[in-house]
C-alpha positions as CSV (number, residue, x, y, z in Angstrom):
1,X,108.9,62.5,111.3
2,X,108.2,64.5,107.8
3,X,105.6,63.6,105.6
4,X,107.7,64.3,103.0
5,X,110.3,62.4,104.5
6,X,111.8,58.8,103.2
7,X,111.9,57.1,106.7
8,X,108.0,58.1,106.7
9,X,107.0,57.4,103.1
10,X,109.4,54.2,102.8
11,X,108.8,52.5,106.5
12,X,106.9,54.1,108.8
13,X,103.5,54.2,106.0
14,X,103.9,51.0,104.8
15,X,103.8,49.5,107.5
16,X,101.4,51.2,109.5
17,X,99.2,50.9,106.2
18,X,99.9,46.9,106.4
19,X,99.1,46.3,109.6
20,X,95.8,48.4,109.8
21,X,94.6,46.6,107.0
22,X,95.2,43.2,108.3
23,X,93.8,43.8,111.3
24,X,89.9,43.3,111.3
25,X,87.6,44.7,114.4
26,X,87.5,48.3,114.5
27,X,89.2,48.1,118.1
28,X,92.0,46.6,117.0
29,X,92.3,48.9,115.0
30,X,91.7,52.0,116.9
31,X,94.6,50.7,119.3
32,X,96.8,50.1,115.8
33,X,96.3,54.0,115.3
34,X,96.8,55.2,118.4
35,X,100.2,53.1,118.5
36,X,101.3,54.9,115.3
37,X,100.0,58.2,116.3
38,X,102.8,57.6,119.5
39,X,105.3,56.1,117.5
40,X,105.5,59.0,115.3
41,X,104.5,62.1,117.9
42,X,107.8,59.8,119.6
43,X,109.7,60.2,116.8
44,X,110.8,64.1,117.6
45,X,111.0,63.5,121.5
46,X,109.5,60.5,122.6
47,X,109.3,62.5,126.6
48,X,106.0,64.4,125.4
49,X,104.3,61.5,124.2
50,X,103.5,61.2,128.6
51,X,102.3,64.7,127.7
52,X,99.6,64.2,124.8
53,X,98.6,60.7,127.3
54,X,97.6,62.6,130.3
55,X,95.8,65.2,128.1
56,X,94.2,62.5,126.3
57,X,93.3,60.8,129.8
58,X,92.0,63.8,131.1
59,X,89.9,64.7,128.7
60,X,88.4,61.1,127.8
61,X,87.8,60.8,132.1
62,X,85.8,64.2,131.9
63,X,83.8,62.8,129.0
64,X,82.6,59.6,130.6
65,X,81.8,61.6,133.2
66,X,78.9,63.8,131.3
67,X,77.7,60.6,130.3
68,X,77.2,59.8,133.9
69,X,74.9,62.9,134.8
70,X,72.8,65.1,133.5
71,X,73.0,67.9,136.7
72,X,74.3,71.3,135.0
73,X,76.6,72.6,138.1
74,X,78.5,68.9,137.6
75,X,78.2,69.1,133.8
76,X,79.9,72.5,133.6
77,X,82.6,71.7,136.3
78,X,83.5,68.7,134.4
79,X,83.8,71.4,131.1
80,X,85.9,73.8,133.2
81,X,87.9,71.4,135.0
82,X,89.5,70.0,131.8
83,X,89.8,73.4,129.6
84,X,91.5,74.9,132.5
85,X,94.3,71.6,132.6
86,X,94.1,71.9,128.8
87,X,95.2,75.5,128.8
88,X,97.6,75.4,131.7
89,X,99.2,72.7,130.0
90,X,99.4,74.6,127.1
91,X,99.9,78.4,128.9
92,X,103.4,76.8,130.7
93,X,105.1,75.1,127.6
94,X,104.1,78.2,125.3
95,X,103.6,80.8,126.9
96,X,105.4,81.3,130.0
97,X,108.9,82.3,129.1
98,X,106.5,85.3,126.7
99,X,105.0,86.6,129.6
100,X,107.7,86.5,131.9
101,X,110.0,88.3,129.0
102,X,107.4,90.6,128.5
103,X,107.1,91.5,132.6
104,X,110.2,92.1,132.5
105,X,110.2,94.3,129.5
106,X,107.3,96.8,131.0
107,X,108.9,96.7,134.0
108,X,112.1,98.1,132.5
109,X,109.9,100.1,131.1
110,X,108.5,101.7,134.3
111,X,112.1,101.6,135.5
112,X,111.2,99.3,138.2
113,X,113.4,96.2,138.5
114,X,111.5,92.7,137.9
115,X,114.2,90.6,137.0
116,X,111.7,87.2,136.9
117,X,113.3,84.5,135.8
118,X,112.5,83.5,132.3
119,X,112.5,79.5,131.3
120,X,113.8,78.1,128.5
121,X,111.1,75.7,127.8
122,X,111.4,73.7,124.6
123,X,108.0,73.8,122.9
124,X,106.5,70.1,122.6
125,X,105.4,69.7,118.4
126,X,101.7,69.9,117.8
127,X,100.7,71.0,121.2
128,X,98.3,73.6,120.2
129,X,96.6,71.4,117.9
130,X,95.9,68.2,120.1
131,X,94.9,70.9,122.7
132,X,92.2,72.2,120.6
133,X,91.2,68.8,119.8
134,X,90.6,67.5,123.4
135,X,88.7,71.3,124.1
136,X,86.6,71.2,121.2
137,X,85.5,67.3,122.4
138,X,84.6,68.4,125.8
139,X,82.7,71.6,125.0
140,X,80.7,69.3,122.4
141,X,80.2,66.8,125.0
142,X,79.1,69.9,127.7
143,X,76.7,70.9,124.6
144,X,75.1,67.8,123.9
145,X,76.6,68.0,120.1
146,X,78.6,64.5,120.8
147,X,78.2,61.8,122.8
148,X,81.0,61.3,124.1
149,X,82.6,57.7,123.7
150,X,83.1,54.9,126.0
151,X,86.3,53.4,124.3
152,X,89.5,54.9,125.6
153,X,91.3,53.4,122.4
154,X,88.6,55.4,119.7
155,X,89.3,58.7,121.8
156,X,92.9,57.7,121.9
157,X,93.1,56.8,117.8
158,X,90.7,60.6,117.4
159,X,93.7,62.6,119.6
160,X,96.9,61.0,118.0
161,X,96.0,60.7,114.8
162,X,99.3,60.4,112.8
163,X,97.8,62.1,109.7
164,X,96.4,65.5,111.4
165,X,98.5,65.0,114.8
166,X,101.2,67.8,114.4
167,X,100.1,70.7,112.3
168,X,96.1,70.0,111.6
169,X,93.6,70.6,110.2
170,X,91.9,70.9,113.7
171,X,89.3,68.1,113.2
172,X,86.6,67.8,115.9
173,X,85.1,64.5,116.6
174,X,82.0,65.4,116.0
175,X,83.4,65.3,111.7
176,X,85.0,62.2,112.2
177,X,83.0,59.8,114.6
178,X,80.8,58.5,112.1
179,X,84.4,57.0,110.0
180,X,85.8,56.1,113.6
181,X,83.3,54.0,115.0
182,X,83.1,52.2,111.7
183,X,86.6,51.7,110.7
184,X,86.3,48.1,111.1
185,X,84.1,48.0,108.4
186,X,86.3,50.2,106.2
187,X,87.1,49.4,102.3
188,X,90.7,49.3,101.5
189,X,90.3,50.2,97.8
190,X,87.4,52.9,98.4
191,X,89.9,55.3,99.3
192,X,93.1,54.3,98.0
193,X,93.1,56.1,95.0
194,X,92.0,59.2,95.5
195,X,93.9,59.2,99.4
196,X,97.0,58.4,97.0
197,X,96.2,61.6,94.7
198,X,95.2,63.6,97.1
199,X,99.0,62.9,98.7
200,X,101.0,63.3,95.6
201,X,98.9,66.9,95.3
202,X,100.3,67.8,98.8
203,X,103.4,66.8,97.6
204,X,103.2,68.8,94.5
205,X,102.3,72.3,96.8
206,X,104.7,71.4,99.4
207,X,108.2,70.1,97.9
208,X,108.0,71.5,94.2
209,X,106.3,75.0,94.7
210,X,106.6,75.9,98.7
211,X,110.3,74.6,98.8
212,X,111.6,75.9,96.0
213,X,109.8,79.6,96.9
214,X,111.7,79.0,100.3
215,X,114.9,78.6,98.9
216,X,114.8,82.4,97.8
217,X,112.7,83.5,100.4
218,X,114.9,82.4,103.8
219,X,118.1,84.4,102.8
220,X,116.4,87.1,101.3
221,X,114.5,88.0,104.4
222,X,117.3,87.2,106.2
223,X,118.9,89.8,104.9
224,X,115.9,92.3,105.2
225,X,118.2,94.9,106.4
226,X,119.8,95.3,102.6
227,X,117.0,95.0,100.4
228,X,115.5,97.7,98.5
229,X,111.7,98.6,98.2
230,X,111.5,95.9,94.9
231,X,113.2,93.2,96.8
232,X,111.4,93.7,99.9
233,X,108.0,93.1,98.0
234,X,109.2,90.0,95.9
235,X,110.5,88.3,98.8
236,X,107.6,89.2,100.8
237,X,104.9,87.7,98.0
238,X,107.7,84.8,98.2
239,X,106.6,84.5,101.5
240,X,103.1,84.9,100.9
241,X,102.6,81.9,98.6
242,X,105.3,79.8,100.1
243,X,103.1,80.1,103.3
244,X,99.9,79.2,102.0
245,X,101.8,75.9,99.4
246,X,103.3,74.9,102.2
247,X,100.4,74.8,104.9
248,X,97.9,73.7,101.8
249,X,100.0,70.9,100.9
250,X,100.7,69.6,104.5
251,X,96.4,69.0,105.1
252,X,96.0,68.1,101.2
253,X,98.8,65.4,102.0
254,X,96.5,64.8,105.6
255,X,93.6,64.5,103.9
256,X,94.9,61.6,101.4
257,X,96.6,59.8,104.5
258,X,93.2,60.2,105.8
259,X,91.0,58.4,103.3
260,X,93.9,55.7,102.9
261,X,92.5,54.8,106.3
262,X,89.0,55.1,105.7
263,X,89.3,58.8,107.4
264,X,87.4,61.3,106.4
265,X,89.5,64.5,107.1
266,X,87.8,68.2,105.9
267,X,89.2,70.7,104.1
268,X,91.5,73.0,105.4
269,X,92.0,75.7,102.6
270,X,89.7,76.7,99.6
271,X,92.0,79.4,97.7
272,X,92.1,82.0,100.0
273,X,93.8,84.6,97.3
274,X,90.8,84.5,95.7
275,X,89.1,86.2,98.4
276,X,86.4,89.7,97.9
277,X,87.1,91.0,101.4
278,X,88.9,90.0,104.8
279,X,85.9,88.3,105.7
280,X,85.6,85.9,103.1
281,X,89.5,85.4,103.4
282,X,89.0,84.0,106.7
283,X,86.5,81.4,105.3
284,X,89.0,80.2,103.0
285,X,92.2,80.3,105.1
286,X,92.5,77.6,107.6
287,X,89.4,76.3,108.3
288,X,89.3,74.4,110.7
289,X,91.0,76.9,113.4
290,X,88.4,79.5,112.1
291,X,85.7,77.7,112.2
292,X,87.0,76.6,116.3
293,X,87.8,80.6,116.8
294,X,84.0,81.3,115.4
295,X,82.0,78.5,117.3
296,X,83.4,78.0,120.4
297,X,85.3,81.8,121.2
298,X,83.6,84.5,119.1
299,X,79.7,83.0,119.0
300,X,80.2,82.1,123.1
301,X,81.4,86.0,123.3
302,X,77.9,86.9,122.0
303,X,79.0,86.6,118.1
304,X,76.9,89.4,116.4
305,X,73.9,89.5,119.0
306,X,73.3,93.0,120.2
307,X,75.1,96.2,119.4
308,X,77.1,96.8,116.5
309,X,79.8,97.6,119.0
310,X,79.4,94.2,120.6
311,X,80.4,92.3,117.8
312,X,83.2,94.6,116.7
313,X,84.4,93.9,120.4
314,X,83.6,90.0,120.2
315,X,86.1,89.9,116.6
316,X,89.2,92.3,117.8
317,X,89.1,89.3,120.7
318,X,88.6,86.5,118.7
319,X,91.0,87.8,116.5
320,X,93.9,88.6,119.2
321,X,93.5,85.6,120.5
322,X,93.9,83.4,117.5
323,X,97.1,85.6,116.8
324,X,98.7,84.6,120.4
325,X,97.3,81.1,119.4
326,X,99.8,81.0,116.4
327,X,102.9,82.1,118.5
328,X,104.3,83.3,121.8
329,X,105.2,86.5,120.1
330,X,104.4,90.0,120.2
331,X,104.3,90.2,116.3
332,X,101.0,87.2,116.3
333,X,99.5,89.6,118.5
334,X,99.7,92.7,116.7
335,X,98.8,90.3,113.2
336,X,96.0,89.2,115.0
337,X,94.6,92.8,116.1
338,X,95.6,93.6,112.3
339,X,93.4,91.1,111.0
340,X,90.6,92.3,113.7
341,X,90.6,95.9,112.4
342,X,90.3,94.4,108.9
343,X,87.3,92.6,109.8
344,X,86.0,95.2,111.8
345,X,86.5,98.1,108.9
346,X,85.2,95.2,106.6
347,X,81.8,95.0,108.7
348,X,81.2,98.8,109.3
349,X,82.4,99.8,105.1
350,X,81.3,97.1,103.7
351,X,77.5,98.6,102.3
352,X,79.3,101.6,101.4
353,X,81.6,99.9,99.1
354,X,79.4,97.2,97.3
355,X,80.1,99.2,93.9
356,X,83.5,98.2,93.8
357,X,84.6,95.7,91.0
358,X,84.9,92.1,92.4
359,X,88.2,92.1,90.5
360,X,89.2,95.4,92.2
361,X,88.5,93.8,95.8
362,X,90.5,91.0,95.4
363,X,93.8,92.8,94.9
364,X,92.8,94.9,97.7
365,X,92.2,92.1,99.7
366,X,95.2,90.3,98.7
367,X,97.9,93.3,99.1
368,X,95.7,93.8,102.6
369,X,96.9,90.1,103.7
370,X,100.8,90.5,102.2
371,X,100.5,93.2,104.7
372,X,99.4,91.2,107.5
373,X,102.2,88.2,107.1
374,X,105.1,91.4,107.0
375,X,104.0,90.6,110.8
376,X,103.5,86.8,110.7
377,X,107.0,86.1,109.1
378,X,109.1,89.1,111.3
379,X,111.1,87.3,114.2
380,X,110.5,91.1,116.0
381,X,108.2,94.3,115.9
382,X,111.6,96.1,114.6
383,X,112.1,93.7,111.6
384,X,108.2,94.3,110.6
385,X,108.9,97.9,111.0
386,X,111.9,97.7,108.7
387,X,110.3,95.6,106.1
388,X,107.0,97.5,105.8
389,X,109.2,101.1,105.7
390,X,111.1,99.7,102.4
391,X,107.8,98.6,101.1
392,X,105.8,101.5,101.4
393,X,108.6,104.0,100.7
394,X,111.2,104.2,97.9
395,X,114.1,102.7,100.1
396,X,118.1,102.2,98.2
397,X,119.6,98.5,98.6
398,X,119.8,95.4,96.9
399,X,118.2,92.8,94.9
400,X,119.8,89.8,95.4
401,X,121.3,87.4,93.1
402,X,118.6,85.1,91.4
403,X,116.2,87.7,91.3
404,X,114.8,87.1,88.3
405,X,114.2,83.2,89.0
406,X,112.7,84.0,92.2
407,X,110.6,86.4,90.7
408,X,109.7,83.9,88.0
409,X,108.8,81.4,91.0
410,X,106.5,84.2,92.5
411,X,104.5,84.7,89.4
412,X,104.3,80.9,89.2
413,X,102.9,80.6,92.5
414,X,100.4,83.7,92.0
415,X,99.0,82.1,88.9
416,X,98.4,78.4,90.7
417,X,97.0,80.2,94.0
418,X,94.4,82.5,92.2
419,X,93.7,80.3,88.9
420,X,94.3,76.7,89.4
421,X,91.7,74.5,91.1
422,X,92.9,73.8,94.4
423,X,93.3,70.1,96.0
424,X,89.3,69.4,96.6
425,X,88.7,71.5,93.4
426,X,90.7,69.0,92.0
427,X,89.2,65.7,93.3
428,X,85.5,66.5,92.9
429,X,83.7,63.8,91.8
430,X,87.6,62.3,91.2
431,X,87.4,59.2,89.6
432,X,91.0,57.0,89.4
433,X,91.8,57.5,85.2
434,X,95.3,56.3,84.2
435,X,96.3,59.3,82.8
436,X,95.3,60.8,86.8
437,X,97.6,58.5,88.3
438,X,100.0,59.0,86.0
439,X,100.1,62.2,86.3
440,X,100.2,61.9,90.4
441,X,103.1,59.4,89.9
442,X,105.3,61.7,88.0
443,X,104.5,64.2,90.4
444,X,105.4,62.0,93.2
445,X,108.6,60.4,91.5
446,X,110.0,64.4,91.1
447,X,109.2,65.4,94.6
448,X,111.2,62.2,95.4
449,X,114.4,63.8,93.0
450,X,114.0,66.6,94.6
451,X,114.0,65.3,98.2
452,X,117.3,62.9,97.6
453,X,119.0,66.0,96.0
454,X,118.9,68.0,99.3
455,X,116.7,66.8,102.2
456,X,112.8,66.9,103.7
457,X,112.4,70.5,104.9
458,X,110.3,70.7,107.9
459,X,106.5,72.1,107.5
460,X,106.1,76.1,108.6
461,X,103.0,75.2,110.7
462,X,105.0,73.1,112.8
463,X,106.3,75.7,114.7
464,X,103.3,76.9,115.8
């Protein structure tokens, strides 16, 4: 089910919105959500909603548990013991036709004849994110940063959230247990308004920019083979800011179903094509899985304590594994070691370079990161080593018809990414004027148009 979908916007909302509301204790209304959460996790394949239950159950078993004893060996086997089913979970749907492909691949390689057999394993929605979700719980819990919670049904609501269930932002409990264990006391108008604006914004970024950049961008990279060095940057910066509309609008669009529940969701992206270095681009671009990569992979690494070399080391990790995070895929690896020399070369340059114009930095930045999704967006290393040739050399072929409207769309999309206040920019200190909801009706009403004229394109992130 599609946010941007009418079976969600026309049934499935309304009357999960009705019923929440009617519905008084804060139990009944953690159970309400965690019904939903099912119903529309169920709505792709209902079989892996018995997935997301026994990680839920897992993880909500091992938290009880820490509240039952305070001896550190039993603490930190009931941490371990639930990360490991977490990630095994994860490793087998994922990752385990990758690694057998790749075995066989090096062992072809060495001439030797492997010859494992690969599995076609259909990847369950959301996995990743839920994952991260039920690890970031239990290492809290190990820390002492939550207490974990006796109700099955809050933990339950927390994991299946409908709002942040299949493609994020990765919020940890610890940012949402205050709103949880008071949502029987929530106030339907407080965050109607401004949950309704902050949806129609989503909207906006996702259907009327994202979409209509995607409509160029699909069959012009699928055609990577033909373009010439023009093309092959156009539809590249196509890509680039149909990426970031698209992810942006999906947690703008969470964060207003959010509040319309008396949900406090955080924010996801603060105009990350705004960023001075590769450093700051990465507090700005998805927050909330870089903020999980920092606290709970790179700091537990040893962060920046100790040799300069350490932390170089402790980012090129961090990094390569968020990369394999986003993808069973050799080209997420290499985009995530890309992205760790870029930090790394940030760290070790960056006194050298203060001088430079902020202005200057940003493009640098920004063409650094165009760079970077070549990998993201290329189904293979060979397609990322085509595209990047034709950018970086004068390469014949063609531009495709509707160049110049695509183009147009790409200029469009650079001015609202760098210059227009993004979606919490937007909605500080919002207050509900007419001419605000207005304006978020119309917006609404034409992403509507434009959803009856063709049909509700799924969200990139999904995939991942």
């Amino acid at each position: 089910m599609l946010f941007n979908s009418f079976v969600f916007l026309f049934l499935f909302l309304p009357i999960t919105y009705a019923v929440f509301w009617c519905l008084k204790s804060a139990s009944q209304r953690h159970i309400w959500l965690t019904i939903t959460g099912y119903v529309f996790y169920g709505y792709w394949d209902p079989r892996f909603c018995l997935l997301m239950a026994f990680t839920t159950l897992v993880s909500y078993t091992a938290g009880r548990a820490l509240l039952a004893t305070q001896d550190r060996s039993k603490r930190k086997l009931l941490m371990v013991a639930p990360i490991t089913v977490d990630l095994l979970v994860l490793a087998f749907f994922k990752y385990a036709g990758f690694f057998t492909r790749s075995l066989n691949d090096f062992a072809d390689i060495l001439g030797w004849q492997a010859d494992l057999p690969v599995l076609d394993i259909i990847l369950p929605i959301g996995i990743s994110f839920y994952t991260f979700h039920t690890i970031s719980y239990i290492v809290d819990a190990y820390r002492g940063v939550i207490k974990p919670t006796k109700s099955f049904w809050e933990f339950s609501a927390y994991v299946s959230l409908f709002s942040q269930l299949v493609a994020g932002p990765i919020v940890r409990f610890r940012e949402i247990e205050g709103d949880l264990e008071n949502v029987g006391h929530a106030h339907r108008q407080r965050g109607l308004a401004i949950g309704l604006s902050f949806l129609a914004f989503g909207m906006f970024e996702k259907v009327l920019v994202a979409d209509s950049l995607a409509y160029f961008v699909d069959p012009w990279l699928g055609a990577y083979q033909n373009l010439s060095t023009l093309a092959a940057w156009i539809a590249m910066l196509g890509y680039t800011f149909q990426l970031y509309f698209d992810f942006s609008g999906y947690s703008s669009m969470a964060v207003g179903l959010g509040l319309m529940f008396g949900l406090r969701i955080p924010q996801n992206f603060n105009s990350p094509y705004r960023s001075a270095n590769p450093s700051e681009f990465w507090r700005r671009w998805h927050i909330s899985l870089s903020t999980v990569m920092r606290d709970y992979l790179y700091i537990s690494l040893g962060g920046n304590r100790g040799p300069k070399w350490f932390m170089y080391r402790n980012l090129m990790i961090t990094m390569l594994l968020g990369g394999l995070w986003h993808g069973a895929n050799w080209t997420f690896v290499v985009w995530g070691a890309y992205h760790g020399v870029l930090l790394v070369g940030y760290h070790y340059l960056s006194e050298r370079f203060k001088f430079v114009p902020t202005g200057v930095a940003q493009l640098l930045t920004f063409v650094l990161v165009v760079i970077g999704w070549v990998f993201f967006r290329a189904t293979d290393m060979s397609m990322a080593a085509e595209l990047l040739t034709k950018m970086f050399t004068l390469e014949p072929g063609i531009i495709p018809d509707g160049a110049g409207k695509f183009a147009a769309l790409v200029i469009v999309g650079g001015i609202l990414a760098r210059w227009s206040p993004n979606a919490f920019e937007y909605h500080n200190g919002f207050k509900p004027t007419f001419s605000k909801m207005a304006a978020a009706a119309i917006v609404f009403g034409v992403a509507l148009a434009l959803i009856a004229g063709s049909r509700a394109s799924p969200f990139l992130y999904f995939q991942f």
